[in-house]
C-alpha positions in Angstrom: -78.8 43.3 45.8 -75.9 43.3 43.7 -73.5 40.6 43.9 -70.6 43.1 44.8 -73.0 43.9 47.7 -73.9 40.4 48.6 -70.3 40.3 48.6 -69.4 43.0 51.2 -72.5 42.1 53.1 -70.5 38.5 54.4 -67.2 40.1 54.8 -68.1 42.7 57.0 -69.5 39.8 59.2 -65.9 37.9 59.0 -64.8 37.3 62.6 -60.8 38.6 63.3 -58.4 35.6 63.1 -55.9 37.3 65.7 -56.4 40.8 68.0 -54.7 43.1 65.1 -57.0 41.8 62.4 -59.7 44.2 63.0 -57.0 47.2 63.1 -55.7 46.2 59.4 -59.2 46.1 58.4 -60.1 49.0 59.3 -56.7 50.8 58.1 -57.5 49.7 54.7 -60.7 51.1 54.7 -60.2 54.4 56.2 -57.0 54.7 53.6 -59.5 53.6 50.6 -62.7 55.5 51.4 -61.8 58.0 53.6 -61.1 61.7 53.2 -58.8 63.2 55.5 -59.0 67.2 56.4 -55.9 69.6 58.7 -56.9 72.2 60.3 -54.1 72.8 62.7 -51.2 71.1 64.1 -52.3 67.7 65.0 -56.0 68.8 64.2 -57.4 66.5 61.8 -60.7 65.2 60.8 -62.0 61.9 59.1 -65.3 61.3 56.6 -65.7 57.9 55.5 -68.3 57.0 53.0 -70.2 54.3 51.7 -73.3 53.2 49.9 -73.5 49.6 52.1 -75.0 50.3 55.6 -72.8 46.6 57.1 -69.5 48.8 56.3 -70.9 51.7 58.0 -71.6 49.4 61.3 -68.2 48.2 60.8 -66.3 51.6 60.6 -68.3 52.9 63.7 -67.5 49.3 65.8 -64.1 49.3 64.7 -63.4 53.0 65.9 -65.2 52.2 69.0 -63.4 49.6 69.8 -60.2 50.2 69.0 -59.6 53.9 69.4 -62.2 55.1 71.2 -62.7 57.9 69.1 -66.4 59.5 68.9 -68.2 59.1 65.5 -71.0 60.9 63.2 -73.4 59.5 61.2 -75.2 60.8 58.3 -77.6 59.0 56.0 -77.8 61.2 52.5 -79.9 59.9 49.6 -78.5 60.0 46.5 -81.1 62.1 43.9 -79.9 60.2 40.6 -80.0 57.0 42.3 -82.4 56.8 45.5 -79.9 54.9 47.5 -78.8 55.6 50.9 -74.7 56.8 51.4 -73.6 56.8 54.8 -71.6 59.7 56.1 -69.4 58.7 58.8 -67.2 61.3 60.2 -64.7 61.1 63.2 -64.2 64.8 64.0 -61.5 66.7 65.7 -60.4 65.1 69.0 -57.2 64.2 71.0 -56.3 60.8 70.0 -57.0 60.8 66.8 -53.3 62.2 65.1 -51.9 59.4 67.2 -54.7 56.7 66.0 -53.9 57.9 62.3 -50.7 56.9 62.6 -51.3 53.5 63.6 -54.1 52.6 60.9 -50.7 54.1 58.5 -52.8 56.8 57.1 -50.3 59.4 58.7 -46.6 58.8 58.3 -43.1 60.6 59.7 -43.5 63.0 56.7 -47.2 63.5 56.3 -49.5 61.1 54.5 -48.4 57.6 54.3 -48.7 56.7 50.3 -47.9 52.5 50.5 -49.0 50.0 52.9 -47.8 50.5 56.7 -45.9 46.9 56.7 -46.7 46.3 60.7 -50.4 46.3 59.6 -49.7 43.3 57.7 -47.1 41.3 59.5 -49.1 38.4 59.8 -51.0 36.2 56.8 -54.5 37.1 58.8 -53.9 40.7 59.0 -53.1 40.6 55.2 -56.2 39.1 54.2 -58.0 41.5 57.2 -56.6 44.5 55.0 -57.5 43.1 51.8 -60.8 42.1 53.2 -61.0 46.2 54.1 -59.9 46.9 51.2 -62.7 45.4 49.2 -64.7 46.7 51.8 -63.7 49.9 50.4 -64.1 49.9 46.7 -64.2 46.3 45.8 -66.5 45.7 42.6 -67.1 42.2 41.6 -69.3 41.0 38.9 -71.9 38.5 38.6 -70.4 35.3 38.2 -73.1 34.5 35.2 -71.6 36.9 33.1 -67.9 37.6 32.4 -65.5 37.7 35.0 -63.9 41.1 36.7 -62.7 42.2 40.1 -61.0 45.4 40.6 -59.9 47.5 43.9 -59.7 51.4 43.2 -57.5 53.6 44.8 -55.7 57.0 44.6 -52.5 56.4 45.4 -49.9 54.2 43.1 -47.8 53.0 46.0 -50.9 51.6 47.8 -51.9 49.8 44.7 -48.6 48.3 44.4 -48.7 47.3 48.0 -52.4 45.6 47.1 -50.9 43.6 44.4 -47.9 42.5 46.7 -50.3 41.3 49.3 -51.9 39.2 46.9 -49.0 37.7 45.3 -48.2 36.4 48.7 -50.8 34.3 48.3 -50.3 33.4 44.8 -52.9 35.5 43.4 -51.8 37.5 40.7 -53.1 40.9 40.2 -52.4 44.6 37.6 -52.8 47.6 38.1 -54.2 50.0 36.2 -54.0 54.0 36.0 -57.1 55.5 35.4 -57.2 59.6 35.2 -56.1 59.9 38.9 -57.0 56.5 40.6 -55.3 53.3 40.1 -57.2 50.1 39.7 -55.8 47.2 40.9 -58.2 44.6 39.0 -58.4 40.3 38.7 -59.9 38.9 35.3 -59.5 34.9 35.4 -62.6 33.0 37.5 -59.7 31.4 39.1 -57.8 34.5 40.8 -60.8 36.1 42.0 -62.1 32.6 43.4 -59.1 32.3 45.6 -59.0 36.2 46.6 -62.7 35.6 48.1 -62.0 32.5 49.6 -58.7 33.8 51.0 -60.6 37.3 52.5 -63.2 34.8 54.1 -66.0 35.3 51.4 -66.3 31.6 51.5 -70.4 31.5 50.6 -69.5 34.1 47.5 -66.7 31.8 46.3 -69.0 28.4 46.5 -71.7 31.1 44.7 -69.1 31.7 42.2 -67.2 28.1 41.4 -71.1 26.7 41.2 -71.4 29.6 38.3 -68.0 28.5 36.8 -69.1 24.8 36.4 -72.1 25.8 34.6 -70.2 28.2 32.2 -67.6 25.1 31.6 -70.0 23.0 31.2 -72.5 25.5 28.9 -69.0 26.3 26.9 -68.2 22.2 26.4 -71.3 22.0 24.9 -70.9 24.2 22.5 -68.0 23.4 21.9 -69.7 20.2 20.9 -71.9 21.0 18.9 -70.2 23.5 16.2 -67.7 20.8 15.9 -70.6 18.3 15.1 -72.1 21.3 12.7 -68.9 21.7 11.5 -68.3 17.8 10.7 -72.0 17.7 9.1 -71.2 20.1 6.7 -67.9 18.7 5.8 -69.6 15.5 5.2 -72.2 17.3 3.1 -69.6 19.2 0.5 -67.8 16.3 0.5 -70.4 13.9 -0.6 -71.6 16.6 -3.1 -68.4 17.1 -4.5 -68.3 12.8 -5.0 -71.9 13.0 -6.7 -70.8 15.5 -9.0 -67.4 13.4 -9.9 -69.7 10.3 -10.0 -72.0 12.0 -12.7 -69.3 13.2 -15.0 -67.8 9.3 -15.0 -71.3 7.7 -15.4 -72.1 10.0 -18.1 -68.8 9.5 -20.1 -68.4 5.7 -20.0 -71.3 4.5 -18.4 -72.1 2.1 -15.0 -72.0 -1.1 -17.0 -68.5 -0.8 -18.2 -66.9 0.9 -14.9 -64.9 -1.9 -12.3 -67.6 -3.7 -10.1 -65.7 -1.8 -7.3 -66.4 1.8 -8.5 -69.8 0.5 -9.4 -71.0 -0.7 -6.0 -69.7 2.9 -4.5 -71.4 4.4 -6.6 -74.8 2.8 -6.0 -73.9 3.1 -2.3 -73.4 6.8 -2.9 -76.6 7.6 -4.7 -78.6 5.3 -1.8 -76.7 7.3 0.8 -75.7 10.9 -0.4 -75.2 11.9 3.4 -73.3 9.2 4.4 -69.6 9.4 5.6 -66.8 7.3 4.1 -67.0 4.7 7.2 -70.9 4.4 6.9 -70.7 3.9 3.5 -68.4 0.8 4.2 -70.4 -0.6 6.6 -73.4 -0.4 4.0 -71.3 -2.7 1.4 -71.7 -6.4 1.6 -69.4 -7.3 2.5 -68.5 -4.0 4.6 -65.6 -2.5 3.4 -63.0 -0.6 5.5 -63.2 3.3 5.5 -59.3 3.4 3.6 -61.2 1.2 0.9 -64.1 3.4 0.0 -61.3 6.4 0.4 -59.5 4.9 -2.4 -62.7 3.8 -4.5 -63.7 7.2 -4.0 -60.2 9.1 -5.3 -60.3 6.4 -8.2 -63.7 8.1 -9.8 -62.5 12.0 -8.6 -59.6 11.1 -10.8 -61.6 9.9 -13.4 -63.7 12.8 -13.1 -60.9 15.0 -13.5 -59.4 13.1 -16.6 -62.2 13.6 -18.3 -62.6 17.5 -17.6 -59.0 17.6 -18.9 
């Protein structure tokens, strides 16, 4: 399984914080996955689909429960794919106009485009419709690879009203129009951490923030090590650039007649041509300071560069 499923698998099992809960969850869904057909005044019928059998479950419950409103349920197979889609519909019947009005899928003039704000009164009804929501058309990535959450839908309002919802609790979301759905999408580890956590995906989020520890740690690491590469061969073209200056001074006048200072750095030099300025002091006797050998050092560049004219 994927981890989106994994995913959708817990939060279909999320027990309702208060008795509207379920009713927001299931709004969200129905407005996100389902397709709604008229044949008549106050004859409608509803197909809800989904490739994860727990959301199927939960959409037949749900309408049970709440509306008891008779369902249908086909299992089709997809050719391309070989995995099951469940066909749920909720056909023609007496209550339903009125029930489709309270989930805010119908509104005083026709289809309702945002969010229906008495779904969502409450902080647990927000997180039950976002929970639907995701439950919906949530994708989430595996946590091992780059981060990315996104929520499509068809309508712009109801994107916007997503976004809103999250906001709320300080989780900050885009949208973005693709063809003629809107995705409303999270990239930072952070934002999608606290959206599972807040829609009661609690195992998913310790699944994930055990992933983001390893990827900090895996990145400090190699964060570590190019800086040490990095330093290495600094080292190394600076102490080749030192031999080279060394080589045009003791060729031109000579160790024996240099200053015993230059002398003994450039002894220490040959002895130790990977060395770094502060080793090389500690190798003099007596150990010299790192500013000493600096300034030993710039003394035979200069040299060098005298004599080059």
């Amino acid at each position: 399984m994927s981890f989106t499923s994994d995913v959708k698998e817990e939060l279909s099992r999320v027990e309702p914080v208060c008795s509207h809960c379920d009713r927001a969850q299931l709004a969200a869904i129905i407005r996100i996955e389902g397709t709604l057909f008229f044949s008549g005044k106050n004859r409608y019928r509803v197909e809800v689909a989904t490739d994860t059998p727990s959301v199927a479950r939960l959409v037949i419950r749900l309408v049970h429960e709440i509306y008891g409103l008779k369902t249908e349920l086909t299992v089709r197979r997809s050719v391309l794919h070989q995995t099951p889609n469940y066909l749920i519909n909720i056909p023609v019947q007496p209550k339903l106009a009125e029930a489709l009005v309270d989930l805010g899928v119908l509104g005083e003039d026709g289809l309702e485009l945002g969010i229906k704000p008495s779904l969502v009164n409450k902080q647990c009804c927000a997180a039950a419709y976002l929970r639907g929501a995701f439950l919906g058309s949530g994708f989430v990535s595996n946590p091992r690879g780059d981060f990315h959450f996104e929520i499509t839908v068809e309508s712009e309002p109801l994107a916007n009203g997503l976004v809103e919802l999250m906001a709320e609790k300080g989780i900050a979301a885009r949208v973005q129009q693709r063809r003629n759905s809107y995705m409303v999408y999270l990239k930072s580890g952070e934002a999608i951490l606290e959206f599972l956590a807040f829609v009661g995906a609690h195992h998913a989020a310790i699944v994930m923030e055990d992933a983001r520890v390893v990827k900090s740690v895996r990145n400090d690491t190699n964060r570590l090590i190019n800086a040490e590469v990095a330093n290495q061969i600094k080292t190394a073209n600076a102490s080749f650039d030192q031999i080279y200056a060394m080589r045009i001074v003791l060729e031109t006048y000579g160790l024996e007649n240099l200053p015993p200072a230059l002398q003994e750095i450039i002894r220490l030099r040959a002895k130790h041509p990977d060395a770094t300025l502060k080793e090389l002091g500690e190798y003099a006797s007596p150990p010299l300071s790192k500013s000493a050998v600096y300034h030993r050092v710039r003394r035979i560049e200069q040299m060098a560069r005298e004599v080059k004219g």
